[in-house]
Structures are given as structure tokens and as C-alpha cells.
Biopython code that builds the backbone (N, CA, C, O; Angstrom):
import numpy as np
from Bio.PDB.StructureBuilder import StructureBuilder

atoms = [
    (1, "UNK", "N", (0.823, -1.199, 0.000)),
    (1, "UNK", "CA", (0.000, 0.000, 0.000)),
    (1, "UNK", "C", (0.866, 1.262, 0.000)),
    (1, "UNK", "O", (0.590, 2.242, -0.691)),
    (2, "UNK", "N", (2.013, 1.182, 0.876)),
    (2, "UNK", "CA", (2.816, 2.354, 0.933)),
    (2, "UNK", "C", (3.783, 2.732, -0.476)),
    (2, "UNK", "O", (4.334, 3.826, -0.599)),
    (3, "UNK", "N", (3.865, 1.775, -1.367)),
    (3, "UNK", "CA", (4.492, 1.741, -2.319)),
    (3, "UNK", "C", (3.412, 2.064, -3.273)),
    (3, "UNK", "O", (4.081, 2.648, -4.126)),
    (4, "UNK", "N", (2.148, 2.084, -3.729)),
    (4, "UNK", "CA", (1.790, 2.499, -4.638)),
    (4, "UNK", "C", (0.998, 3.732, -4.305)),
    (4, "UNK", "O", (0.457, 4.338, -5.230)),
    (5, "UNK", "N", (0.833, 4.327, -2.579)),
    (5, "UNK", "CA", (0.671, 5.390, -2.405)),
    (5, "UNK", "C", (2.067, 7.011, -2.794)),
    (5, "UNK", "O", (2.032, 8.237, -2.680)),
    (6, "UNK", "N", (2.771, 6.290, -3.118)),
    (6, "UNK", "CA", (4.149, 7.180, -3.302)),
    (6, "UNK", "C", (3.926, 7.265, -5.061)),
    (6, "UNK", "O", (4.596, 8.081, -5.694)),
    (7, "UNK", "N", (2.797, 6.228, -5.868)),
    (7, "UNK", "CA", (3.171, 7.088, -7.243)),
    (7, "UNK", "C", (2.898, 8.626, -7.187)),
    (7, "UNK", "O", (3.954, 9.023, -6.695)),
    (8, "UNK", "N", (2.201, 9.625, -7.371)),
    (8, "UNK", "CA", (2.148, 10.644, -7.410)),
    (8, "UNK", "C", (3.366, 11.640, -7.202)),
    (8, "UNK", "O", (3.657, 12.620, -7.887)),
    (9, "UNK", "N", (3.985, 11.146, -6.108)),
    (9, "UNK", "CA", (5.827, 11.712, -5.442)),
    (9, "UNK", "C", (6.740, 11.275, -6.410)),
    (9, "UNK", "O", (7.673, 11.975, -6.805)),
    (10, "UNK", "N", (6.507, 10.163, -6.797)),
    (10, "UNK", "CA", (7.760, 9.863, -8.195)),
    (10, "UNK", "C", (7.646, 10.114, -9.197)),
    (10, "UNK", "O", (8.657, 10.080, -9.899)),
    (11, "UNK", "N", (6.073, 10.586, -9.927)),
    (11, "UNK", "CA", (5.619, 10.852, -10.984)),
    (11, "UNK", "C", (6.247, 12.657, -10.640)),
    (11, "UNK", "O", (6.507, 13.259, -11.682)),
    (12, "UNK", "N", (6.444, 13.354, -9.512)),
    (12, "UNK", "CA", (7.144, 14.840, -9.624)),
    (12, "UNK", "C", (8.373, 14.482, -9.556)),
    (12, "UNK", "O", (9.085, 15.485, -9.538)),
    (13, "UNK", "N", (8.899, 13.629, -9.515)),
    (13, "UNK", "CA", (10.570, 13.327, -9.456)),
    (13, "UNK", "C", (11.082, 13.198, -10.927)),
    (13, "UNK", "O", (12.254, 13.404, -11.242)),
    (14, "UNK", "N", (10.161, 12.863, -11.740)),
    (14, "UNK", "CA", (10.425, 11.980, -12.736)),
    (14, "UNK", "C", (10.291, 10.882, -13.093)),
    (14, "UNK", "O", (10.728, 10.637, -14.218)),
    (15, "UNK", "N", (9.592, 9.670, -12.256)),
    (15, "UNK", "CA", (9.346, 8.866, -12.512)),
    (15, "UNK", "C", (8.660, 8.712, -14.137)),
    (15, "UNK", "O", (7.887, 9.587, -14.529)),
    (16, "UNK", "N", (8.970, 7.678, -14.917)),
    (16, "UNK", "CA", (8.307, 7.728, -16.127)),
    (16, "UNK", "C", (7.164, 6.589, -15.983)),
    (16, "UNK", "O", (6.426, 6.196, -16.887)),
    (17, "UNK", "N", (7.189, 6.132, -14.577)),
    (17, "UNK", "CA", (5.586, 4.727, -15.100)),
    (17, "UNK", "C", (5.894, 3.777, -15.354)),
    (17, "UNK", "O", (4.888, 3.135, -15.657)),
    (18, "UNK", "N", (7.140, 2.937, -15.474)),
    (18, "UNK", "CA", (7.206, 2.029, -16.253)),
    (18, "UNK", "C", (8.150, 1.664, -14.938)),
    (18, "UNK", "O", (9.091, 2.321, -14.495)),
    (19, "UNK", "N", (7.538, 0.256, -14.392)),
    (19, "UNK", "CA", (8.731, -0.418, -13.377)),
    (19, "UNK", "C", (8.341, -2.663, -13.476)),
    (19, "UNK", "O", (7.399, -3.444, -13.609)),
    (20, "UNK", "N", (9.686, -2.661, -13.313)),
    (20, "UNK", "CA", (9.384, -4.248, -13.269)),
    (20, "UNK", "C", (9.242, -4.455, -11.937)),
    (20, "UNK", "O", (9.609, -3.370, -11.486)),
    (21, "UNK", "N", (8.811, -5.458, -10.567)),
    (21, "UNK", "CA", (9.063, -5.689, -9.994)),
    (21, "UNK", "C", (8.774, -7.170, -9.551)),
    (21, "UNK", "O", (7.729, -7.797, -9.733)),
    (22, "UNK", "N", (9.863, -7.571, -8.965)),
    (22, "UNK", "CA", (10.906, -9.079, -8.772)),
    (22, "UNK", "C", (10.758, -9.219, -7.093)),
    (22, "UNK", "O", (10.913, -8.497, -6.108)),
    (23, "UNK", "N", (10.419, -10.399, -7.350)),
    (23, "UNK", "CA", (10.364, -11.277, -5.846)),
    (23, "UNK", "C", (11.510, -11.908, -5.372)),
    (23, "UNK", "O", (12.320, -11.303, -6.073)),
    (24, "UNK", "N", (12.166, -12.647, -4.729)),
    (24, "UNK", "CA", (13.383, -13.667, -4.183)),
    (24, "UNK", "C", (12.329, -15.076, -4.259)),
    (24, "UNK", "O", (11.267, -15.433, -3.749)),
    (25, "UNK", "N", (13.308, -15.593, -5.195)),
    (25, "UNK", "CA", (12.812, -17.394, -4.798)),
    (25, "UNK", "C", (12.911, -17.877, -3.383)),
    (25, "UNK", "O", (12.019, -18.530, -2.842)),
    (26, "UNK", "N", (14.073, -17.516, -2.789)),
    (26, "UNK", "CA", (14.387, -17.842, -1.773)),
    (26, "UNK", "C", (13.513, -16.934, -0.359)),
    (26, "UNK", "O", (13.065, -17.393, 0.691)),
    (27, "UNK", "N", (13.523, -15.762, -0.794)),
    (27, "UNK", "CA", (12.196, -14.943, 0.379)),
    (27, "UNK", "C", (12.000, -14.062, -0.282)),
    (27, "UNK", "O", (12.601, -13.111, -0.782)),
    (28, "UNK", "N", (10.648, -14.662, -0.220)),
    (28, "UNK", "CA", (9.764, -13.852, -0.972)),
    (28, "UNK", "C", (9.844, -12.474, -0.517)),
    (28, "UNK", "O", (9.742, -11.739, -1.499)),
    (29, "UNK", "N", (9.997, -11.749, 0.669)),
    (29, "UNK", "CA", (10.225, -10.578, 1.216)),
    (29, "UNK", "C", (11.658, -10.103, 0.874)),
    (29, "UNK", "O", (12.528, -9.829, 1.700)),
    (30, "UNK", "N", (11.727, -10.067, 0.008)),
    (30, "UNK", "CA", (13.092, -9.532, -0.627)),
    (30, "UNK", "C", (12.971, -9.177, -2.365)),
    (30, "UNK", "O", (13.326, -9.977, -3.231)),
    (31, "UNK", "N", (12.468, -7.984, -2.607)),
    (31, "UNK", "CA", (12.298, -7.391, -3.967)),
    (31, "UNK", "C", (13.149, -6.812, -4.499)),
    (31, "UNK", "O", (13.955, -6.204, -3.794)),
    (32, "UNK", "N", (13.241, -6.796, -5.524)),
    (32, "UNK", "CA", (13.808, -5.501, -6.388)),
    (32, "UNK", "C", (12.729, -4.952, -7.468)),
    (32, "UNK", "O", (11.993, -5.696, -8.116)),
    (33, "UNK", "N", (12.748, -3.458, -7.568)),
    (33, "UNK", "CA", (11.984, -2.801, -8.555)),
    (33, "UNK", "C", (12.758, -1.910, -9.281)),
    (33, "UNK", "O", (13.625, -1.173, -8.811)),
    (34, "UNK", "N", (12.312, -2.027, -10.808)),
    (34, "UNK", "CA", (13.630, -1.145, -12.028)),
    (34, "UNK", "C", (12.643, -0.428, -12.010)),
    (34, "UNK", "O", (11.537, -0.958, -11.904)),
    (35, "UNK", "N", (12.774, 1.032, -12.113)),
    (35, "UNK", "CA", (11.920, 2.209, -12.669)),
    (35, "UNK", "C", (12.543, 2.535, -13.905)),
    (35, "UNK", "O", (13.603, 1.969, -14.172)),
    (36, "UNK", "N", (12.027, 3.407, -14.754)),
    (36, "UNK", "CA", (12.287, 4.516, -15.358)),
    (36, "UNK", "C", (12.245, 6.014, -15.127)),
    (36, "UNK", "O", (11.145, 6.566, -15.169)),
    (37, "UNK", "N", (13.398, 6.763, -14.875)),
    (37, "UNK", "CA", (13.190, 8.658, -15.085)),
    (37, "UNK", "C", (13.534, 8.984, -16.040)),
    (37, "UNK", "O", (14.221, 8.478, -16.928)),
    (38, "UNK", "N", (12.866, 10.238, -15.844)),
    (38, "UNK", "CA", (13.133, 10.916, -16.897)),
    (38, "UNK", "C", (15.194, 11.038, -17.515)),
    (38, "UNK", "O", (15.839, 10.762, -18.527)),
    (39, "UNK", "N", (15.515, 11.733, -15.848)),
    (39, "UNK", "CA", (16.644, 11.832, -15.971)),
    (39, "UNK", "C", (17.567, 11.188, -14.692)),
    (39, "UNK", "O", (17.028, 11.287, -13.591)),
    (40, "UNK", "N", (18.738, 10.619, -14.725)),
    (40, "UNK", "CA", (19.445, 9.940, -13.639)),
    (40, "UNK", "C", (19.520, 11.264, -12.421)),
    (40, "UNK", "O", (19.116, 10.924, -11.308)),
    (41, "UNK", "N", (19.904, 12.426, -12.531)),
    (41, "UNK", "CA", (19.492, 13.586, -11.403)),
    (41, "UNK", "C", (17.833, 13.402, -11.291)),
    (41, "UNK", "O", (17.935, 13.097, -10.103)),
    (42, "UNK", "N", (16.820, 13.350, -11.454)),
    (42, "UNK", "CA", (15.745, 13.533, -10.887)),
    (42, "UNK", "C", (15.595, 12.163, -9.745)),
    (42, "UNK", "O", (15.214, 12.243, -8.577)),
    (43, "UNK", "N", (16.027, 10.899, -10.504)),
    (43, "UNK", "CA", (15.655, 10.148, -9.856)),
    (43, "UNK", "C", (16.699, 10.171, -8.256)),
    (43, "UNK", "O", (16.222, 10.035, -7.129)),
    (44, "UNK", "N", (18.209, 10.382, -8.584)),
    (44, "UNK", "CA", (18.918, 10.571, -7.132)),
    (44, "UNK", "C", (18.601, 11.861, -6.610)),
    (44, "UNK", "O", (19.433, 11.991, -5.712)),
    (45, "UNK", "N", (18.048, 12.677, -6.625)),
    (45, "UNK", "CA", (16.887, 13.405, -5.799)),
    (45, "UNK", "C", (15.628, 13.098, -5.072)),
    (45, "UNK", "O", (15.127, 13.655, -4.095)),
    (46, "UNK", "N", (15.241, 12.100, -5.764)),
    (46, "UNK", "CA", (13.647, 11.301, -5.000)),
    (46, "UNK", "C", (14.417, 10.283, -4.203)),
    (46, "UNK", "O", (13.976, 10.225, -3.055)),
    (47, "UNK", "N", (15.406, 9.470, -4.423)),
    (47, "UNK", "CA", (16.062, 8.259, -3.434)),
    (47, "UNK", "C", (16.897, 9.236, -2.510)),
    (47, "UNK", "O", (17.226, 8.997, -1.348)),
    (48, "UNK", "N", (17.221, 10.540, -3.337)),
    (48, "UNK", "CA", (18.111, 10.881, -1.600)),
    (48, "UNK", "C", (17.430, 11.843, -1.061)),
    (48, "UNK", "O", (18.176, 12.617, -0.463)),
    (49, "UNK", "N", (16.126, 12.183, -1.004)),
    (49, "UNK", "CA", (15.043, 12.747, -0.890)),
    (49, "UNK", "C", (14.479, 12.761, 0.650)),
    (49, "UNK", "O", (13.723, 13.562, 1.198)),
    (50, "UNK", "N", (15.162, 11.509, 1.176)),
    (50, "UNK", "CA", (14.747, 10.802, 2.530)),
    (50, "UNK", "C", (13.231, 10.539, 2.731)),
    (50, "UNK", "O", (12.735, 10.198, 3.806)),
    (51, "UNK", "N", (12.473, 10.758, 1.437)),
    (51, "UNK", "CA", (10.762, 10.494, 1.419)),
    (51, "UNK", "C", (10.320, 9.060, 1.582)),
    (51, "UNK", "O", (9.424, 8.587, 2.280)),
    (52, "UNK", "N", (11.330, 8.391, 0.614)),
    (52, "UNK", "CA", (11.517, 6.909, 0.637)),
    (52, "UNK", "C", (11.941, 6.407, 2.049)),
    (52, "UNK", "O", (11.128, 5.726, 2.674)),
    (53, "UNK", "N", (12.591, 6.559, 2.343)),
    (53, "UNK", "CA", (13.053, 5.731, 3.646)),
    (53, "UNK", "C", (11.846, 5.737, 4.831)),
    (53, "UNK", "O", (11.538, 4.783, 5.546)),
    (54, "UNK", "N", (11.125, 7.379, 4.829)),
    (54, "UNK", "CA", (10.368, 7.436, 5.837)),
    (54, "UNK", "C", (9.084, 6.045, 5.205)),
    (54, "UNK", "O", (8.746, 5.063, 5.866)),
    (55, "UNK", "N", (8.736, 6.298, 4.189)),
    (55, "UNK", "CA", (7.684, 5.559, 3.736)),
    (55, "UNK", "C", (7.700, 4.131, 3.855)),
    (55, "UNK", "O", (6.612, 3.556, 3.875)),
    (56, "UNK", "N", (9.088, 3.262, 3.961)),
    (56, "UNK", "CA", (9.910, 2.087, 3.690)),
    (56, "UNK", "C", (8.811, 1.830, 5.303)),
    (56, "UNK", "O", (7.679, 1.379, 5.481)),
    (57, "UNK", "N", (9.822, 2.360, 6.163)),
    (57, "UNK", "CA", (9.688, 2.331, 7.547)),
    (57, "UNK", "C", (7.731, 2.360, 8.067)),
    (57, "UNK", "O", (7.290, 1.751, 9.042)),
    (58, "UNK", "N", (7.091, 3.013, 7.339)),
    (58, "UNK", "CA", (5.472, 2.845, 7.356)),
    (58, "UNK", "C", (5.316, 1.801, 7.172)),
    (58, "UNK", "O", (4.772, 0.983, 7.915)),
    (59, "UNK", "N", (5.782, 1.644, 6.112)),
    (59, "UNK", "CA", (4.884, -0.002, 5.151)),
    (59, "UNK", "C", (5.316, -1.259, 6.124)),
    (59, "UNK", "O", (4.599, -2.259, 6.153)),
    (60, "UNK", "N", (6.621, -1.166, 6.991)),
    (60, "UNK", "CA", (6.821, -2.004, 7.566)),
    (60, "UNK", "C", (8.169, -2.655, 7.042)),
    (60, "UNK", "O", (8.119, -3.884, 7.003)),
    (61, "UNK", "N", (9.226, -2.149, 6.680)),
    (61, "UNK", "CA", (10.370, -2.369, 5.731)),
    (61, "UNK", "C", (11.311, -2.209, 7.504)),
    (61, "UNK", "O", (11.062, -1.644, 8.569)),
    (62, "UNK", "N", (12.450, -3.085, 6.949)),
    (62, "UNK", "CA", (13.115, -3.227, 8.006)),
    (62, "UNK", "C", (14.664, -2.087, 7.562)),
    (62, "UNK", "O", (15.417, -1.448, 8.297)),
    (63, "UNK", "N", (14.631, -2.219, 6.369)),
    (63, "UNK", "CA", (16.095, -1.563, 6.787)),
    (63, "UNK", "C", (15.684, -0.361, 5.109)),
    (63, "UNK", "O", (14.617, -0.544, 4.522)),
    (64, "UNK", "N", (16.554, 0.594, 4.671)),
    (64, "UNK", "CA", (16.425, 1.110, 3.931)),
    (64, "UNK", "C", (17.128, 0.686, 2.562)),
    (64, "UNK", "O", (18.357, 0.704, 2.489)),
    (65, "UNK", "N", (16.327, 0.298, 1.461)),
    (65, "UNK", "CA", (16.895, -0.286, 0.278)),
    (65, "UNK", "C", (18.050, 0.404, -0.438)),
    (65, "UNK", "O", (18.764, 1.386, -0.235)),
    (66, "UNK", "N", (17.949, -0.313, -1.139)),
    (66, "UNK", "CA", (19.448, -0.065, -1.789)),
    (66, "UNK", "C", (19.070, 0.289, -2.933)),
    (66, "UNK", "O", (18.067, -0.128, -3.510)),
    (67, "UNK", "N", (20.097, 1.336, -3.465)),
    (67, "UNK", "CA", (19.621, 1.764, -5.008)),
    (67, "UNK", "C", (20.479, 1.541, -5.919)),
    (67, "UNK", "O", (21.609, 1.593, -5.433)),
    (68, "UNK", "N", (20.486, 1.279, -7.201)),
    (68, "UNK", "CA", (21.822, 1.690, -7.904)),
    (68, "UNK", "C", (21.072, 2.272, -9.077)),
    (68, "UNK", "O", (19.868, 2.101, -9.269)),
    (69, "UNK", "N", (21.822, 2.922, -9.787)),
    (69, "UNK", "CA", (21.681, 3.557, -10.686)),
    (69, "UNK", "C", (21.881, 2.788, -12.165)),
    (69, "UNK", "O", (22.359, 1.734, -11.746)),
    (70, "UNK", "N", (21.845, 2.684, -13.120)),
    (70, "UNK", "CA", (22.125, 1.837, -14.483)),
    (70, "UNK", "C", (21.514, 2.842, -15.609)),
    (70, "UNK", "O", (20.735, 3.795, -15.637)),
    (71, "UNK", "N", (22.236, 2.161, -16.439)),
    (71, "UNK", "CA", (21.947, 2.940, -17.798)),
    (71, "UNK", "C", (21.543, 1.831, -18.739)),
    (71, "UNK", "O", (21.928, 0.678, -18.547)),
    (72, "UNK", "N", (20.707, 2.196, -19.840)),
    (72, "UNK", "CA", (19.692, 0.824, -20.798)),
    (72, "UNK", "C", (21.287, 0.880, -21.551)),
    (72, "UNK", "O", (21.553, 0.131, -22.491)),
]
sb = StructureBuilder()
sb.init_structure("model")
sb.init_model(0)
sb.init_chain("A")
sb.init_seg("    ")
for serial, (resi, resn, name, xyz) in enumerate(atoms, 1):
    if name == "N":
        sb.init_residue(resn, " ", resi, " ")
    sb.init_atom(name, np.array(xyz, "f"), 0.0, 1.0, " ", f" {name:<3s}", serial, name[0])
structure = sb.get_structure()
């Protein structure tokens, strides 16, 4: 819930809408999600934003995720 209450905040970051998101075979409580931004600065503005972490910590997230950055 806390994760799809934050589209609107990433859609002003730059978010472009478009994300895969991946489960762990091994625990299931262990995801990864690829977004798209517009631009690599908008998006390390919304992750270092500290909006995410507070929200992580709502939903019930134990530690604060990890990001990396990539290029297609």
C-alpha cells in the first residue's frame, strides 16, 4: 500500500511509469523494482530525498533499500 501510495511523489521526481518488480525465490520478502526517469538527477533526488526511507519504515520495511543507478 505504501508503495503504490508514493506514485504521485515519483511521478514529480520523474518517474516515467514504467517499473518491473521481482520477488526472491528464496524470500519472498526480498524485492527488487527497475523504474524509469526521466533523468538519472531527478531520480537521485527522489532516493536521496529521505521520502523513501520514511515511507519504507510505514509499510513495515526493516532496513532502507538499496539503489543503484544503471543505464539501458
Amino acid at each position: 500500500a505504501e508503495y503504490e501510495s508514493m506514485h504521485a511523489t515519483r511521478e514529480t521526481f520523474g518517474d516515467l511509469g514504467r517499473r518491473r518488480l521481482f520477488r526472491g525465490v528464496d524470500d519472498p520478502n526480498s524485492i527488487v523494482v527497475v523504474f524509469d526517469w526521466d533523468t538519472t538527477d531527478n531520480a537521485r533526488r527522489y532516493f536521496g530525498s529521505g521520502t523513501l526511507a520514511d515511507r519504507v519504515g510505514r509499510g513495515g520495511g526493516r532496513t532502507a533499500p538499496t539503489v543503484y543507478y544503471l543505464e539501458d
